[in-house]
C-alpha positions in Angstrom: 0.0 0.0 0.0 1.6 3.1 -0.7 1.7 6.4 1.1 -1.3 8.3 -1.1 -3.6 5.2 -0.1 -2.8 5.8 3.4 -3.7 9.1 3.7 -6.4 8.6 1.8 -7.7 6.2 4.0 -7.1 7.5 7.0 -8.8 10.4 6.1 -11.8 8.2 4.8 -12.2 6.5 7.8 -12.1 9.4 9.9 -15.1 11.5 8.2 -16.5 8.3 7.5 -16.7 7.4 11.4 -17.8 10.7 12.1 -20.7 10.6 9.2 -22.3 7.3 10.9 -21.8 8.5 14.3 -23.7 11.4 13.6 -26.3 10.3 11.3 -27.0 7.3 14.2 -27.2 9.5 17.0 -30.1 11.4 15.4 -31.7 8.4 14.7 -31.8 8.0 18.4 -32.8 10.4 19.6 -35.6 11.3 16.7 -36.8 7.6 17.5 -36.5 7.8 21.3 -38.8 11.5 21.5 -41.5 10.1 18.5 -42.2 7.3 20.3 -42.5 8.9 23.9 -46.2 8.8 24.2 -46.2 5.4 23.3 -43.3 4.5 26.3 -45.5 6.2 28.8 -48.8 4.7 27.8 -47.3 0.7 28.0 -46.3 1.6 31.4 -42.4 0.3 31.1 -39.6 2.4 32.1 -37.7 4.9 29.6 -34.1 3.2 30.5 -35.7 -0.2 28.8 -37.2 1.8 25.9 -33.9 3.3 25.1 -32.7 -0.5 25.0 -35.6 -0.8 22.6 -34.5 2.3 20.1 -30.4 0.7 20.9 -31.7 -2.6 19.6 -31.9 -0.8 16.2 -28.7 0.6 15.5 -27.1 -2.8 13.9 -29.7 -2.7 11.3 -29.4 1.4 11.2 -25.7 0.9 10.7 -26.2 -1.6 7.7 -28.8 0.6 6.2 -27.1 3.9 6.5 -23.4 2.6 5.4 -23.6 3.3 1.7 -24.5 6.9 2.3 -21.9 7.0 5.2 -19.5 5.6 2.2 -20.7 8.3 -0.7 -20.6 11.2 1.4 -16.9 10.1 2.9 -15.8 9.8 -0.3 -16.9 13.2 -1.9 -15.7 14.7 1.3 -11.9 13.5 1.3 -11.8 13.9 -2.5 -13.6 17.4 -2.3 -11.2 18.8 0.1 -8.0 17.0 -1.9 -9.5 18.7 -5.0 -9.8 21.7 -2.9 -6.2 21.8 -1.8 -4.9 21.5 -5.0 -3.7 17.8 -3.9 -5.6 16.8 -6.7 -3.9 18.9 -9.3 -0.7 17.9 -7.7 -1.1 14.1 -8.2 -2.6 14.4 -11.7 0.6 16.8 -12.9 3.2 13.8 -11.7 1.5 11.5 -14.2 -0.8 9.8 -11.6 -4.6 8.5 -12.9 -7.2 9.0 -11.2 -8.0 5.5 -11.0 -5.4 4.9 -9.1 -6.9 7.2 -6.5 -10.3 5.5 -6.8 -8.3 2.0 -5.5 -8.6 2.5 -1.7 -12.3 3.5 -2.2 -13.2 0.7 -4.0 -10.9 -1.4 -1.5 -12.8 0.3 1.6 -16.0 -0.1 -0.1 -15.6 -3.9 -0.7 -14.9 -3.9 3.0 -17.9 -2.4 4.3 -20.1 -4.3 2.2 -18.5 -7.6 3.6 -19.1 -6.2 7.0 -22.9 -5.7 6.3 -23.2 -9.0 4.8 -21.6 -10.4 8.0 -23.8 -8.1 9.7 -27.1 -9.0 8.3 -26.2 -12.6 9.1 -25.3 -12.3 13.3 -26.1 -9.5 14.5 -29.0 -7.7 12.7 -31.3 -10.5 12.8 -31.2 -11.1 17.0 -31.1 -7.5 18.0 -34.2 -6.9 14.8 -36.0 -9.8 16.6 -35.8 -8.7 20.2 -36.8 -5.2 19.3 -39.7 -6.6 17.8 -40.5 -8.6 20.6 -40.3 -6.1 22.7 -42.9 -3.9 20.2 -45.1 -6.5 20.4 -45.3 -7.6 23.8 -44.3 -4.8 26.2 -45.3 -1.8 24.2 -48.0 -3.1 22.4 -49.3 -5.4 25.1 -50.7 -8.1 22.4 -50.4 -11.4 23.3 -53.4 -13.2 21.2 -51.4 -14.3 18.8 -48.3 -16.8 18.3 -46.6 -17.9 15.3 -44.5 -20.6 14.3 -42.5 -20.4 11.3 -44.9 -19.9 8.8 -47.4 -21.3 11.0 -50.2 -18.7 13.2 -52.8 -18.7 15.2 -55.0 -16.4 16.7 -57.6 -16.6 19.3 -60.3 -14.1 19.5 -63.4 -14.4 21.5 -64.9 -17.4 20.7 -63.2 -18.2 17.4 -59.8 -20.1 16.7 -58.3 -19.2 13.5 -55.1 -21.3 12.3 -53.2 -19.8 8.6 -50.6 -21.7 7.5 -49.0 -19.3 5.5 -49.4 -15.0 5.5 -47.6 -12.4 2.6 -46.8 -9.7 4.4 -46.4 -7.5 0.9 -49.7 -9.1 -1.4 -51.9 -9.2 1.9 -52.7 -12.9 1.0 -53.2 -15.4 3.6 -53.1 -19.7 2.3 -54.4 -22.5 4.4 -56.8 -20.9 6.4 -58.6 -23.0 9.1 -61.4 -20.7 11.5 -63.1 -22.5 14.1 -65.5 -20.9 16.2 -66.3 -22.2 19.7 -70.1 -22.6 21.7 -69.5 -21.3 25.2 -69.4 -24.9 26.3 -66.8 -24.9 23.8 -68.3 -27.4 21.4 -67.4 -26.8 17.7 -69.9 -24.7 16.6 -68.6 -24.4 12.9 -65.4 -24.6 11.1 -64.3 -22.6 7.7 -61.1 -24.1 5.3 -60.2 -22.3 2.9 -57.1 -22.8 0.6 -56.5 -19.2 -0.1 -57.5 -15.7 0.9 -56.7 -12.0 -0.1 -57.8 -8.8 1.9 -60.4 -6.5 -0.2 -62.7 -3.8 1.0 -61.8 -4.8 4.5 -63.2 -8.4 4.4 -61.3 -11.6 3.4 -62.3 -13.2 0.0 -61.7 -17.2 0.9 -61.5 -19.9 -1.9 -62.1 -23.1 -2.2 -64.1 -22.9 0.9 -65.5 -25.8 3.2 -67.3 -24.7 5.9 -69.1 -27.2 8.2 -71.5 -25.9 10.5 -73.4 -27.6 13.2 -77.4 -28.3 13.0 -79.3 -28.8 16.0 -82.2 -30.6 15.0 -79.7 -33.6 13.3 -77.2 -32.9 15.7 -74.5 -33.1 12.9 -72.7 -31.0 10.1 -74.0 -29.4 7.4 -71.6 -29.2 5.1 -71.2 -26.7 2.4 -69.0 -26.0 -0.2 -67.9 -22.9 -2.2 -65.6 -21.4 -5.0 -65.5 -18.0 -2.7 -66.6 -16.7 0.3 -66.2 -13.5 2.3 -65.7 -13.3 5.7 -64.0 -11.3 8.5 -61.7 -13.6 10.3 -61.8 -10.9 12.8 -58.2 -9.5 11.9 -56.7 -7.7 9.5 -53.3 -7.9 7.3 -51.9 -5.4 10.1 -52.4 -7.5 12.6 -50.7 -10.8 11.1 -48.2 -8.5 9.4 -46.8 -7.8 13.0 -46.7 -11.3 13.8 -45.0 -13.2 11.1 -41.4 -13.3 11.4 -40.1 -10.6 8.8 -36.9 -10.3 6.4 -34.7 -8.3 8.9 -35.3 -10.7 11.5 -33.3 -13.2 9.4 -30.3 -14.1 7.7 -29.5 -14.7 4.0 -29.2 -18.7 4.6 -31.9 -18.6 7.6 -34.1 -16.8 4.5 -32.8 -19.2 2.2 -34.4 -22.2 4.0 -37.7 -20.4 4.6 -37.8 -19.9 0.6 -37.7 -23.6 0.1 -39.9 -24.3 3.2 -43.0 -22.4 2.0 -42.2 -23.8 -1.4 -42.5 -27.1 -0.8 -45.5 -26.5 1.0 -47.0 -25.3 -2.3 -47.3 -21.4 -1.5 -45.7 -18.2 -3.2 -42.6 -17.5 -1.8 -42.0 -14.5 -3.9 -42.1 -11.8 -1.0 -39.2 -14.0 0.8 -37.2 -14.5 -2.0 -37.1 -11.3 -3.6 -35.5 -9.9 0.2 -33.6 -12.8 0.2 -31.3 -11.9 -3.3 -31.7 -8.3 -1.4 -29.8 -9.7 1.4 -26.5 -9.8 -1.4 -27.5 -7.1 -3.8 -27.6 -4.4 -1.1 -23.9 -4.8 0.3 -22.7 -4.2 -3.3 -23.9 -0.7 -3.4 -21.3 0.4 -1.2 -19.1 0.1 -4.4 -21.1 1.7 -6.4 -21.3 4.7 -4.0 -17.8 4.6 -4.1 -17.0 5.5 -7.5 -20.0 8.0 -7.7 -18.4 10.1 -4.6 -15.1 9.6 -6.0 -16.1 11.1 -9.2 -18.4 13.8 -7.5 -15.3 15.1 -5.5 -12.7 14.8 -8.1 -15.3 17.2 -10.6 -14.1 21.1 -10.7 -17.7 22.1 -8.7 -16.4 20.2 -5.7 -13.5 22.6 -5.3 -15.7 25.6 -4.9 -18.9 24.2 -3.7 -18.1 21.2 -1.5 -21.2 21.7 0.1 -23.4 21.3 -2.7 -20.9 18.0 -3.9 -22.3 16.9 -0.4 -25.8 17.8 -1.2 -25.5 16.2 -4.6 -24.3 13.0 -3.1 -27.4 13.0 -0.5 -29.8 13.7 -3.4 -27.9 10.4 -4.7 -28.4 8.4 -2.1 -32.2 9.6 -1.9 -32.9 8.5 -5.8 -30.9 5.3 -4.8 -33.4 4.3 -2.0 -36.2 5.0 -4.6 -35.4 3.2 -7.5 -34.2 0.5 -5.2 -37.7 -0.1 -3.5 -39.7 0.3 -6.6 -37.6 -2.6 -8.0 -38.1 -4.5 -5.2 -42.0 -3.5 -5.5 -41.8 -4.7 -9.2 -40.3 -7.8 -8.0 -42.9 -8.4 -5.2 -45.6 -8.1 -7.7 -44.0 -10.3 -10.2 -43.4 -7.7 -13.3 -39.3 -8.6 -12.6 -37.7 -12.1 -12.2 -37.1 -11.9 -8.0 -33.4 -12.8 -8.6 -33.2 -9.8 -11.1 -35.3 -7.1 -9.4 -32.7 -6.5 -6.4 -29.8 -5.7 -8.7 -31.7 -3.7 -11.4 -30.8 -0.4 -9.0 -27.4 -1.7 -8.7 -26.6 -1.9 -12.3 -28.1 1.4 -13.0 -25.8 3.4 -10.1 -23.1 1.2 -11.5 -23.5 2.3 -15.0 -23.9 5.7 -14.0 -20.7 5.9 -11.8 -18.5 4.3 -14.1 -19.5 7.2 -16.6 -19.0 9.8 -14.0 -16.1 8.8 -13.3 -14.7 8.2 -16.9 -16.3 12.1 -17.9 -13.9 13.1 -15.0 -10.7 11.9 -15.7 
């Protein structure tokens, strides 16, 4: 490693350090005020809901990191550029590519810690915060869940779904019993499928068996489609159901093939699951945008609107990113392709940035 890469690094890590820092510690404490009410109303002490906010920083930290990356990078290479250190390297002959090494180096780095990340930490500390959502601030406890597998007790009815998409508000293998106070089965609804419309669930392929008094046995009845409440909502199960951050790429991995050998659409999993690699990578891609950002002749005279530039970056990142994602979920984009559709687009764009500059 030579002595330019050095400096450039140390300086990288130092505003980058300083960038995540910051940008965490007003997640804090905007998460920690907004949520007050809520604190004081479940009754539990503020020291135990600062754990709760705390809980959130690993995943903070992986989501954050690219910015933290893109804005580092236009800083150390605004201020070179502003010092003339630029000009001095590119007079003794030196490309700009080679300055653009250590980012890429750094970059590659940071995306292997989120990876690592994602698959330790994030999920456990994700999980307990949710639990602690759920059951101390939320104070629901009607509900447990298994895997794929809930069920719900309300009142007098028992309602079993084998499988709940979080994203399509669909619901598979349903199974609602509903109980007589001497809790005798009253009557009992399967269904193989279910989506949430006009604030009812449409079942099909419906059985429903209910119980006749004067034969003292079932009547059975059966039906293409059939409406009925359920007595929940997609909110409810969608706080339930064990979500993407709450695992792992391989833990997500296995769910995949779970629900699809079970016979259900695992499209919702799997599209976060390819997310789970293609997200790391942008940390590259950031790189080379903020290298060629600083290195431009703006940077020297504005650095603060190379700064606001690269934020307005990371913003249209975030966008195109979750409406690829969305076109994935729906099924318009392959769910291995839809994570890295952003990716390719950035990467494009950076590499052209950065050729236009040197």
């Amino acid at each position: 490693m030579t002595c330019l890469h050095r400096y450039w690094l140390k300086e990288f890590l130092t505003f980058f350090g300083v960038i995540q820092a910051l940008i965490l510690v007003l997640f804090v404490i905007i998460d920690y005020l907004s949520r007050m009410d809520k604190f004081l109303e479940s009754s539990i002490s503020l020291v135990y809901a600062f754990w709760y906010v705390v809980l959130k920083l690993p995943f903070m930290f992986v989501q954050l990191t690219p910015a933290a990356v893109l804005l580092a990078t236009i800083t150390v290479f605004g201020l070179m550029n502003r010092n003339n250190e630029l000009t001095a390297v590119k007079s003794s002959g030196i490309s700009v590519y080679f300055l653009v090494r250590p980012a890429v180096g750094i970059s590659l780095i940071m995306a292997g810690i989120m990876f690592v990340l994602g698959e330790s930490l994030v999920p456990l500390s994700m999980a307990k915060s949710n639990d602690i959502r759920q059951y101390e601030i939320r104070k629901q406890n009607q509900m447990t869940q298994n895997q794929n597998n809930i069920w719900i007790k309300t009142d007098n009815r028992l309602v079993h779904i084998r499988f709940f998409d979080p994203v399509q508000k669909t619901v598979a293998g349903v199974c609602a019993t509903t109980l007589g106070e001497d809790f005798s089965l009253i009557s009992r609804i399967d269904a193989r499928f279910g989506r949430y419309e006009l604030g009812q669930w449409l079942l099909e392929d419906v059985v429903e068996q209910t119980y006749n008094p004067d034969t003292h046995d079932y009547d059975v009845t059966l039906s293409d489609m059939r409406l009925s409440d359920l007595g929940l909502v997609p909110e409810d199960l969608g706080q339930w159901v064990k979500k993407s951050d709450e695992m792992g790429f391989f833990e997500l991995k296995s769910y995949v093939e779970k629900v699809r050998d079970e016979g259900y659409d695992a499209t919702t999993y799997e599209v976060d699951m390819h997310g789970k690699i293609a997200f790391p990578f942008i940390c590259v891609i950031m790189a080379l945008t903020g290298a060629a950002a600083g290195m431009r002749s703006f940077a020297r005279v504005n650095l603060p609107g190379a700064i606001g530039l690269g934020v307005a970056i990371s913003f249209f990142y975030w966008v195109v990113y979750g409406i690829c994602l969305s076109m994935g979920y729906a099924g318009v984009l392959p769910a291995m392709v839809a994570p890295w559709v952003a990716n390719a687009l950035f990467l494009c764009g950076g590499i052209i940035f950065l050729i236009n500059t040197e």
